[in-house]
N, C-alpha and C positions, 0 to 999 in steps of 0.2 A: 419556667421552662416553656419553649415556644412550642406549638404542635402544629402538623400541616397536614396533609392528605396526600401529598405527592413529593418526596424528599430524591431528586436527582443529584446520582453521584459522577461529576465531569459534564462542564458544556463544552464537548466536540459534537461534531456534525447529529450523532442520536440522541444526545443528553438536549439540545435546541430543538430538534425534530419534534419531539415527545410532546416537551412543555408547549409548543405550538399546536398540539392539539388538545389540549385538555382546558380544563376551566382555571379559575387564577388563584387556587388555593395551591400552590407548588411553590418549595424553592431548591432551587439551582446550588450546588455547591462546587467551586471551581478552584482550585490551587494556585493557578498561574492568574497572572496580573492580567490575562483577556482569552477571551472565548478562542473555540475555534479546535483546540486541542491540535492534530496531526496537520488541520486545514488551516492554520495560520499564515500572514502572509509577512515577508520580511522586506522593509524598505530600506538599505543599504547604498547614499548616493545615488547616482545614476538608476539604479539597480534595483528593482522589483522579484524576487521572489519568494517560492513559500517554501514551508519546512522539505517537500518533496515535491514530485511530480504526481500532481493532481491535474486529473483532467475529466471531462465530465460526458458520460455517453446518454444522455436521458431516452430511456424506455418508455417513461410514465408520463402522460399529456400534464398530469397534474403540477407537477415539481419540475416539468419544464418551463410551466405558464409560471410557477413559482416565482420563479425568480427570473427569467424574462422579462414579464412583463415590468418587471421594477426595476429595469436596468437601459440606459438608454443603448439603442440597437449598436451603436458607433462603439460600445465598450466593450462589445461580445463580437467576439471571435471566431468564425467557423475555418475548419480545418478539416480534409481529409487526412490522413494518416498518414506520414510518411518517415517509415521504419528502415531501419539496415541493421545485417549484422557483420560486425567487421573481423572478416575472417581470413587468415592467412596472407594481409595485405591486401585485398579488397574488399567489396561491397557486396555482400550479400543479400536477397530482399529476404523480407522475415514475413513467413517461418522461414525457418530453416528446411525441412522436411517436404516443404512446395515448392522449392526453389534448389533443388539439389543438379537442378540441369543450368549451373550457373555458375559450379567450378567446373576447376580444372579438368579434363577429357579423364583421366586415369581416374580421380575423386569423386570424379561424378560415375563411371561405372562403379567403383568400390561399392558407395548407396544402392544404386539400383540393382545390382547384382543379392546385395545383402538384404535389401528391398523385398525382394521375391522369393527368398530361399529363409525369410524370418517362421520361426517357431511361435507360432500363437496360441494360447492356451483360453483352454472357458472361463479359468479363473487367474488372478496374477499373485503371487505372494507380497509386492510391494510397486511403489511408485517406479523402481530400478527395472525389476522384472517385468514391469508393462511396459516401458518403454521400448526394451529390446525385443518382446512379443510384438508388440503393433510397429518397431520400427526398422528393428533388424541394428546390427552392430554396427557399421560404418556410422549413419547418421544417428544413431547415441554416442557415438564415442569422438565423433568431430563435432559436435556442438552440444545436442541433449545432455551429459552427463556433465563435459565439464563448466557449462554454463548455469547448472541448475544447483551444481557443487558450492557453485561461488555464490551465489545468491544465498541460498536454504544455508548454505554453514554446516552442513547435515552430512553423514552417510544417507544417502539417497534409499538405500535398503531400510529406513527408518521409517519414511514416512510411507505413508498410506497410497493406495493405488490412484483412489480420487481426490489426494492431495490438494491439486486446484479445482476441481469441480469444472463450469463451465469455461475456464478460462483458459485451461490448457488448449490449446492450438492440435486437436485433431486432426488428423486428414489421411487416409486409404488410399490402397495403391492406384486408383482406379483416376480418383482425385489428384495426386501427385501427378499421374503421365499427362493427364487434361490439361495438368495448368504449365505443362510445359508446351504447349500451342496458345491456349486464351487462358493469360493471366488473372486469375481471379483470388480477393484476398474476402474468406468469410470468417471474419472475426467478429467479436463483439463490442470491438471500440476504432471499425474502420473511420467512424470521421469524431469530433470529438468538438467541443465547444471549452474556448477559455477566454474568461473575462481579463479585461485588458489590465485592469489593476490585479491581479491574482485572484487564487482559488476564494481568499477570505472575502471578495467582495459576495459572495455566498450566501458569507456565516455570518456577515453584517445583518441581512434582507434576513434571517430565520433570527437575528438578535431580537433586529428592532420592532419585530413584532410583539415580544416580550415584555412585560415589565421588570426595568430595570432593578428594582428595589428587590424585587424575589429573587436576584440572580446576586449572591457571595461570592465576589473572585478575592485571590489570597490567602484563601481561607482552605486547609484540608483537612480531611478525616482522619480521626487521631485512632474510634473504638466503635465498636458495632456491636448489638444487643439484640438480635434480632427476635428472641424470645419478646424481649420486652419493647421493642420495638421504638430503640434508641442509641441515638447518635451523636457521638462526643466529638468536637469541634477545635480546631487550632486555637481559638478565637477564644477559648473557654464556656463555651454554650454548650447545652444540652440540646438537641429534637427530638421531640417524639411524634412519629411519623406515622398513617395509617398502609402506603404504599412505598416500598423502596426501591429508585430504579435507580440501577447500576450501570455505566456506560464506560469507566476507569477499566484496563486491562483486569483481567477476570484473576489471572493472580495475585496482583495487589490487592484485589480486593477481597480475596478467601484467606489473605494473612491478617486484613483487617480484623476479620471475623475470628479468625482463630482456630484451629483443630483441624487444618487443615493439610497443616505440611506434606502429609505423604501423598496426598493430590497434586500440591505444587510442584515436589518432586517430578512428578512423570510429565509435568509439561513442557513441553516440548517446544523451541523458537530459535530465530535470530534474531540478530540485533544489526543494525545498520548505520554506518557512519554518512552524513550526505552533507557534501561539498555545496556551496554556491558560488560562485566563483564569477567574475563580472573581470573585463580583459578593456584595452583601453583601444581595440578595433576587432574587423570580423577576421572568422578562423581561412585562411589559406585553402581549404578544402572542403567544409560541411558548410553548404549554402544556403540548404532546404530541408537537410534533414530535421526533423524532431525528437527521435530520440535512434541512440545505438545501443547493440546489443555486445558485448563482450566476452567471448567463450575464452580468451587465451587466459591459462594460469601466468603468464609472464604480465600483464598487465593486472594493476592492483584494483582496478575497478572492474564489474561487473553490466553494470549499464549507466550512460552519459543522456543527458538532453539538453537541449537549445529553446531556452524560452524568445532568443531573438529571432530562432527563424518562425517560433509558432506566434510573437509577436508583429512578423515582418520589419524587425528593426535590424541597424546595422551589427553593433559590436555585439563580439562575444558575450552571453551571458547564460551559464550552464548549470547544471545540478549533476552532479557525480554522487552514486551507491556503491557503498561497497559493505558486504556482509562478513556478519561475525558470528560463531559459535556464543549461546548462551552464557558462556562461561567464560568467558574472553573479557577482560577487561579493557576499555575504551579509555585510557589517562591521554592528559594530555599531550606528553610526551609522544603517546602514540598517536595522535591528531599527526600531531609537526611533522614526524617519520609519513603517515600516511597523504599529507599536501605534498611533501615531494616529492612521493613514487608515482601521486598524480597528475604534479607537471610533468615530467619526465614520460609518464604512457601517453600524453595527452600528446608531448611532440615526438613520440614513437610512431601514434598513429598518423601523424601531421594536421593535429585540427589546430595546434598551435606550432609557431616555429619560435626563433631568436628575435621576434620583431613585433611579436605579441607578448603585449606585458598585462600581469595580473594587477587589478587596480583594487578590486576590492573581495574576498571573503567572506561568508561565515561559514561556522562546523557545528554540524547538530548531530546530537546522540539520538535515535529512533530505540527505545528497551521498552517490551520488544517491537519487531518491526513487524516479520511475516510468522505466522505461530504455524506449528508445522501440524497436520493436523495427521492423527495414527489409531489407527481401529479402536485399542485400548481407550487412548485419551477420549474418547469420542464417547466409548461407552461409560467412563467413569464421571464424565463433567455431563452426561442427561441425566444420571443418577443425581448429581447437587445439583444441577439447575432446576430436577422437578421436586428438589425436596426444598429446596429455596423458593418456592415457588408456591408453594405450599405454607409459605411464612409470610405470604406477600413479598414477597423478595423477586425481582425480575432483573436479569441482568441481559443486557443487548448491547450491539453494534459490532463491530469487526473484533473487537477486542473484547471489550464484556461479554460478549458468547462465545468466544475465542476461536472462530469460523474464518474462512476466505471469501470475501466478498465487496461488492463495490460499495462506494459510497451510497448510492442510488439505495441497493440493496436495503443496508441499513437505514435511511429515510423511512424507506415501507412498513420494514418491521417497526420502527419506531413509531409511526401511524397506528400500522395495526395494532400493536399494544395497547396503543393511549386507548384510541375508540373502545377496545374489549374492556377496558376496565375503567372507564370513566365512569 
């Protein structure tokens, strides 16, 4: 029986973070044939990309100089932002809700009218009822709801008021009328960095610091013991571990363990189908943009991006999401049905016509993708995570804690762990 001191379950982006900070008694346990999990990158022909749209907004000097400094400057890419959302046959800038003096004269008072006359409360029952408290019906109900409908997969009444946390796009009435004089966009991924080879050239730089030998790819978790503090192996091995970190979706991982189901039950997610899709010149109309936001229920996706224009290359080369109910089942058959609802929106919108031809493909299943996050679930998963915790059991990253947050995010916490308990 092999024994270690640090048994990490998944190398994605926190499962790599972790092991970079600790000493070299750790091994890595990884399923798929290469690191990287969500942050992989796909080379397809001509065509460069990764499992989604990863972009990278570094807050922290440390994990900027990270990987930085190990990349030659010609391979890294800066980018301010440049967002739309295509709405009712034009271009809307995003948000939505700061730019509402950018339709049409009648649509645009509807907003502001409803703007000023919104019902605000001290408190909100859900993520549905905040919206129309701090935003008023018109602009919920022409983008807010049904754009967040198609994303989440959700009754919006389901989830939680601070669903997104900092990433929802706030903004006051005070705010709104200002920015229709001096346009100003305060988000927290106005400019963004992407390396020229995709996100994975990253997860390469937090690999290779590693040793290769402690890191198992192919290999998954079959059974977990956490009493006994053992780990049964595809591979036929036993570990016994003294630290167990967990970075695998946090329900997968409580079915490992066992006794869990009625937890699993209340969790709450989507799932996401994402296109890549590489065309055999550029789109007719999207020149500059990097990515679009899609509120119409007549169009089968949700949100599109252009890695050629965030690369500055010519031909099309896109990443299309489109969300699904937990319980939705993703067969192939419905891949096929769901490529050609989105050739068909893609020349609805006109970013392709009759004279752009799709050269290359692929389809990735994201289960899950965005976990919804809901007062209950929130209170019932700090209840196992400190009783896990309490077993030496630590489970992190966007999905192992089953949180909303950036890649970045997770880095730190993954830091912060190692150091606390190295």
């Amino acid at each position: 029986m092999k024994k270690v001191k640090y048994l990490i379950v998944g190398a994605g982006i926190s499962g790599l973070t972790f092991a970079n900070y600790i000493d070299d008694d750790y091994l890595i346990i990884e399923k798929e044939s290469e690191v990287g999990g969500y942050c992989r990158t796909i080379k397809k022909g001509e065509y460069i990309w990764d499992y989604a749209g990863h972009f990278f907004h570094f807050n922290t000097e440390e994990f900027k100089k990270k990987f930085l400094e190990k990349m030659p400057k010609k391979d890294i890419i800066h980018n301010e932002k440049c967002t739309k959302i295509f709405y009712n046959g034009k271009f809307i800038d995003f948000p939505f809700q700061t730019n509402i003096h950018q339709l049409e004269k009648e649509e645009f008072i509807d907003c502001l009218y409803d703007l000023f006359n919104k019902e605000e409360k001290d408190s909100y029952d859900n993520f549905l009822d905040m919206l129309y408290g701090k935003f008023g019906k018109s602009i919920v109900e022409k983008f807010l709801k049904p754009y967040n409908e198609k994303l989440y997969a959700v009754d919006l009444k389901e989830l939680d008021v601070d669903s997104m946390g900092r990433f929802f796009p706030y903004a006051n009435k005070e705010e709104i009328i200002n920015n229709m004089r001096n346009h100003t966009v305060n988000s927290y991924n106005n400019t963004f960095l992407y390396p020229k080879n995709g996100a994975g050239s990253f997860i390469e730089i937090l690999y290779n610091n590693l040793k290769k030998e402690n890191v198992l790819l192919n290999v998954s978790v079959q059974k977990i013991d956490i009493n006994n503090k053992l780990v049964v192996l595809s591979n036929g091995e036993t570990i016994k571990y003294e630290y167990l970190i967990n970075t695998i979706p946090l329900n997968h991982f409580l079915s490992l363990l066992g006794g869990y189901d009625s937890v699993i039950n209340k969790m709450s997610y989507n799932k996401v189908l994402v296109f890549n899709l590489g065309f055999d010149k550029a789109s007719p109309l999207c020149k500059k943009e990097h990515w679009l936001y899609i509120p119409s229920k007549d169009i089968n996706f949700y949100r599109c991006g252009f890695y050629n224009n965030i690369l500055g290359e010519e031909k099309l080369s896109m990443y299309i999401e489109i969300g699904y109910n937990k319980h939705n089942a993703i067969t192939e058959e419905e891949i096929e049905k769901q490529l050609k609802l989105t050739l068909k929106g893609l020349k609805d919108i006109g970013i392709i016509d009759d004279d752009v031809k799709l050269k290359e493909y692929v389809s990735i299943v994201m289960d899950p993708a965005y976990v919804h996050i809901t007062k209950e679930s929130n209170e019932l998963l700090d209840k196992v995570k400190e009783d896990l915790k309490n077993k030496n059991v630590y489970t992190i990253g966007r999905y192992g804690a089953w949180i909303y947050n950036s890649m970045e995010d997770s880095m730190l916490k993954a830091k912060e762990l190692a150091l606390k308990i190295r």
